[in-house]
C-alpha positions as CSV (number, residue, x, y, z in Angstrom):
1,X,5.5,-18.4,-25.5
2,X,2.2,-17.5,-24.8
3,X,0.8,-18.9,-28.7
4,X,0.0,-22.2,-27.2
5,X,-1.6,-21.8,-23.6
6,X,-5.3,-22.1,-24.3
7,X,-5.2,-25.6,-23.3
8,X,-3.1,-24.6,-20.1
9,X,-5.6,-21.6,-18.8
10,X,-8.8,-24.7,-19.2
11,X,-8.1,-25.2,-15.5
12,X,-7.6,-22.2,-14.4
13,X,-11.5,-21.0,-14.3
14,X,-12.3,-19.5,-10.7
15,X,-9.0,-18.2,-9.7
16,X,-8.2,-14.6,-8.7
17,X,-4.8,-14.2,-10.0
18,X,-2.8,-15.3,-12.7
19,X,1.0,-14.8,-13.0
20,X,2.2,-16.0,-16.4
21,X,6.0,-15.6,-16.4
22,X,8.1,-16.1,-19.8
23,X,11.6,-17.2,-20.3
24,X,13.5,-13.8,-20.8
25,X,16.6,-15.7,-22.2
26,X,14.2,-16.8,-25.4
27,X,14.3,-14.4,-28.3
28,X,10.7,-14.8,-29.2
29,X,7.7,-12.8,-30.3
30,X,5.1,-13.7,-27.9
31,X,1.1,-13.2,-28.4
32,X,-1.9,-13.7,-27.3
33,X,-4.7,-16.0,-28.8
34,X,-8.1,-14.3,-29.4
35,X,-10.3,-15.4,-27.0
36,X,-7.1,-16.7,-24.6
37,X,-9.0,-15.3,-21.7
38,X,-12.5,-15.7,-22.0
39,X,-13.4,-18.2,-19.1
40,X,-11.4,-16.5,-16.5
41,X,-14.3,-14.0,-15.6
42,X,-13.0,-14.3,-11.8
43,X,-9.5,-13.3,-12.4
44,X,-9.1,-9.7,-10.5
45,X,-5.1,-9.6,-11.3
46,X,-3.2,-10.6,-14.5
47,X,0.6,-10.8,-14.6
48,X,2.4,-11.3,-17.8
49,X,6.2,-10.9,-17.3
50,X,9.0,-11.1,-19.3
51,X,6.8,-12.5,-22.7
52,X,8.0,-10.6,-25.3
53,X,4.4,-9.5,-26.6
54,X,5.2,-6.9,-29.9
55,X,1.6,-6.5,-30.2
56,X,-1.7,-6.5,-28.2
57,X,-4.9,-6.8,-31.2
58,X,-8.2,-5.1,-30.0
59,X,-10.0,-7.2,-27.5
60,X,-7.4,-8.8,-26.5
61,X,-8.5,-9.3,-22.5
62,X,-12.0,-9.7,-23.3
63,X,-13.1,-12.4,-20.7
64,X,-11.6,-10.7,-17.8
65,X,-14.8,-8.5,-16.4
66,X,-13.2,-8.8,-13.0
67,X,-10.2,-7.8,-14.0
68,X,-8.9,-4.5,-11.5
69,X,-4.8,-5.0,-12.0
70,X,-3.4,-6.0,-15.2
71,X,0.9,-6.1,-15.5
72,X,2.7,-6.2,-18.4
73,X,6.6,-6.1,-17.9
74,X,7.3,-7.1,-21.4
75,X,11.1,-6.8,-21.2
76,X,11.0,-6.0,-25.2
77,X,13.7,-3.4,-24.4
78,X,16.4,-6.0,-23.6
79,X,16.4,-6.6,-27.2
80,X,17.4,-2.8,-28.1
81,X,15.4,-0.4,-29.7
82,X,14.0,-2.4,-32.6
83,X,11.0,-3.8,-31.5
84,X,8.2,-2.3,-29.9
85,X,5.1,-3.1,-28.3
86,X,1.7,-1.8,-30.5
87,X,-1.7,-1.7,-29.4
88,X,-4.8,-0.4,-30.9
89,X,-7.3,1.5,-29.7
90,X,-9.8,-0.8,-28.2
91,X,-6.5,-3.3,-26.6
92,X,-8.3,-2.6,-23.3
93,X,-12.1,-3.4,-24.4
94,X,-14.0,-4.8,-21.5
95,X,-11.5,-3.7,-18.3
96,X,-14.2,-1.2,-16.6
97,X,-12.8,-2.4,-13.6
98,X,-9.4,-2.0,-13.9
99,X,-8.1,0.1,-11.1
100,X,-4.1,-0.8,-11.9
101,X,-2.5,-0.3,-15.5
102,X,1.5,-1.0,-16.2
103,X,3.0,-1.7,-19.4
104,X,6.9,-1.3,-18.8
105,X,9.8,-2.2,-20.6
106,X,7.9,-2.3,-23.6
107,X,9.5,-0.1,-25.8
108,X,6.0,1.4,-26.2
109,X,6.5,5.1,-28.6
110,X,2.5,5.5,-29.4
111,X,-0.6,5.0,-27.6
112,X,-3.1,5.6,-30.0
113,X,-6.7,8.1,-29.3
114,X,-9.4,6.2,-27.8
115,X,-6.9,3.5,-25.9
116,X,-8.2,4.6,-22.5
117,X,-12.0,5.0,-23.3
118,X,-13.0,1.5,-21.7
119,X,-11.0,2.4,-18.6
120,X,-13.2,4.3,-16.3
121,X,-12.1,3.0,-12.9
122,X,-8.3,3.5,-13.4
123,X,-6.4,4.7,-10.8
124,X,-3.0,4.1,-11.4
125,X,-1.4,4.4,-14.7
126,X,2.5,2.9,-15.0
127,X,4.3,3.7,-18.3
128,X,7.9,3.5,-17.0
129,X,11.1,2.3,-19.2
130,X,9.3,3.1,-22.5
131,X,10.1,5.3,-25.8
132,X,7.5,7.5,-25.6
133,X,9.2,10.9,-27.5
134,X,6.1,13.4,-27.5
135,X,3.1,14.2,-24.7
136,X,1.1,13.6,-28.2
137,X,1.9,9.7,-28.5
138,X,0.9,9.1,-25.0
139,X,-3.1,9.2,-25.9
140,X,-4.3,11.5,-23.5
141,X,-5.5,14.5,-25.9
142,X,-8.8,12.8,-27.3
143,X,-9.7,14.3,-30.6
144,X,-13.8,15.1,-30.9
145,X,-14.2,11.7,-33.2
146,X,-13.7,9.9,-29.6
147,X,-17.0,9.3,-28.1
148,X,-15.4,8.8,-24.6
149,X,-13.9,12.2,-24.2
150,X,-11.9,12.9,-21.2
151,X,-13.9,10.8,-18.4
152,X,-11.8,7.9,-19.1
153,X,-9.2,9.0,-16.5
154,X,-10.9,11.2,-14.5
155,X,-9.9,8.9,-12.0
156,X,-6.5,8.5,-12.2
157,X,-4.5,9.2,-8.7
158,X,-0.7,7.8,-10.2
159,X,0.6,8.3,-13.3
160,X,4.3,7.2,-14.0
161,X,6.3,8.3,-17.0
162,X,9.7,7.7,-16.0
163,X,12.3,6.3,-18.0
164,X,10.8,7.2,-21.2
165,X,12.5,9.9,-23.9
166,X,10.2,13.1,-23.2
167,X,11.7,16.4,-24.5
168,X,8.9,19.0,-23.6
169,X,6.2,19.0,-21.9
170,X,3.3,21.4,-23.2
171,X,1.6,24.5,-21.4
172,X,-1.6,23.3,-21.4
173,X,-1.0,19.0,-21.9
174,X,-3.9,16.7,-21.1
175,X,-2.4,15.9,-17.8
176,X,-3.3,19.0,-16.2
177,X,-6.9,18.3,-17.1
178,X,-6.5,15.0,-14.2
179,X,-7.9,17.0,-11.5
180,X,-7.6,13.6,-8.7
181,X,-3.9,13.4,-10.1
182,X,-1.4,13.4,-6.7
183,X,1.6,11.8,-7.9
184,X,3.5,12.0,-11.3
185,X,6.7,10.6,-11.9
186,X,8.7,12.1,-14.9
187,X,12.4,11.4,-14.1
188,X,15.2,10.3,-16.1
189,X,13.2,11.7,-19.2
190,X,15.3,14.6,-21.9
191,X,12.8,17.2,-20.4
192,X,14.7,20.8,-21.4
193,X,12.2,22.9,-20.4
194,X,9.1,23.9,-18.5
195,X,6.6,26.4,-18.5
196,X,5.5,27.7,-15.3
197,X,1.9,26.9,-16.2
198,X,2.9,23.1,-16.9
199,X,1.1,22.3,-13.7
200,X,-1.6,24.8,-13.7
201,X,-4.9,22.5,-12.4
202,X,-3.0,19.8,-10.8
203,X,-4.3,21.0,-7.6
204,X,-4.5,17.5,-5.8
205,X,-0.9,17.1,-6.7
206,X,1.3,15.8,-3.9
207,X,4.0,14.0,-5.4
208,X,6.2,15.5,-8.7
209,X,9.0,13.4,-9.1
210,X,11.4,15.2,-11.8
C-alpha cells in the first residue's frame, strides 16, 4: 500500500531510481499521497509494480523534474474487469522529461484530452493489456480548448496498444499525424477492419505489429 510511504521515501532524496513493488496477493486500492514525491527531484526512473493504483489525481508526480521513465504495471486486471485505473488530465504535470511512458495492466478504458500536453520529450508510449474500446478514449485527438495541441507527442518513436479491446481503427486517427512514429504494436486487439489509408503519413514507420 502506497497510502503510508511518505515517511519511507524521507531517505530516499538523491537517488536515480526507485522501484516500489506491491504485494499482488493483497486486494487493496493503492494511492498516492499528494506531494508523495516532492523531494526526489533526482529520481530519472520510477517503478510502481503490482500497487493496485484505481486512480492517479492531477499532479500526482510533481517533484520528479528529472523524471525520463516512469512504469506503472498496476496489475488491476487480475481483479477482472471491475476496476479500473482513472487519471485526469494534468496526472502527468511536471514530466517534461519523460522520455518512457507505461501504464499496463491497468484496466485503463479512457485517457482524457489534454493528458499528454506536459509530455514533450516522450518517446515511447506503452498502453498494453488495457480496455481501451475506441481510438477516441486513447487522448490523442486534442479538441481546440487544448492549449497544447498536437506537439505533445511529436516525438513519439514507440507506441504499444496491444492487448487492449480496439474494434476499428479510423481513416484519418491522430496516430497518423506522429510523423517520428516507427513502431506500433496493435495485436491481439478485435480490429475487423482497415482502411487502406489507416497508415497514410506514417512514413517513418518500420515496425506494424498486427
Amino acid at each position: 500500500d502506497l497510502t503510508n510511504s511518505a515517511d519511507l521515501l524521507q531517505d530516499a532524496e538523491g537517488i536515480e531510481r526507485l522501484d516500489v513493488v506491491c504485494d499482488d496477493s493483497m486486494y487493496i486500492d493503492s494511492q498516492l499521497q499528494r506531494n508523495l514525491f516532492k523531494q526526489l527531484s533526482s529520481i530519472s526512473e520510477l517503478v510502481l509494480d503490482g500497487c493496485k493504483l484505481t486512480k492517479l489525481q492531477e499532479h500526482s508526480f510533481e517533484g520528479l523534474t528529472g523524471l525520463k521513465r516512469l512504469t506503472i504495471a498496476a496489475k488491476i486486471a487480475y481483479w477482472g474487469a471491475q476496476r479500473s485505473l482513472e487519471v485526469q488530465p494534468l496526472t502527468m504535470s511536471g514530466l517534461s522529461k519523460l522520455a518512457y511512458l507505461e501504464i499496463s495492466d491497468a484496466n485503463l478504458r479512457v485517457i482524457p484530452d489534454g493528458f499528454y500536453c506536459p509530455l514533450g520529450s516522450l518517446q515511447v508510449l506503452n498502453l498494453t493489456r488495457n480496455r481501451v474500446r475506441s481510438i477516441e478514449n486513447l487522448g490523442f485527438s486534442l479538441p481546440s480548448t487544448v492549449e497544447c495541441g498536437d506537439a505533445s507527442l511529436q516525438e513519439l518513436q514507440s507506441l504499444d496498444l496491444s492487448h487492449n479491446e480496439l474494434q476499428q481503427i479510423p481513416e484519418n486517427w491522430a496516430v497518423s499525424k506522429l510523423r517520428r512514429l516507427q513502431h506500433l504494436f496493435l495485436q491481439h486487439n478485435n480490429i475487423s477492419s482497415l482502411s487502406s489509408e489507416t497508415f497514410a503519413g506514417l512514413n517513418a514507420l518500420r515496425t506494424l505489429n498486427m
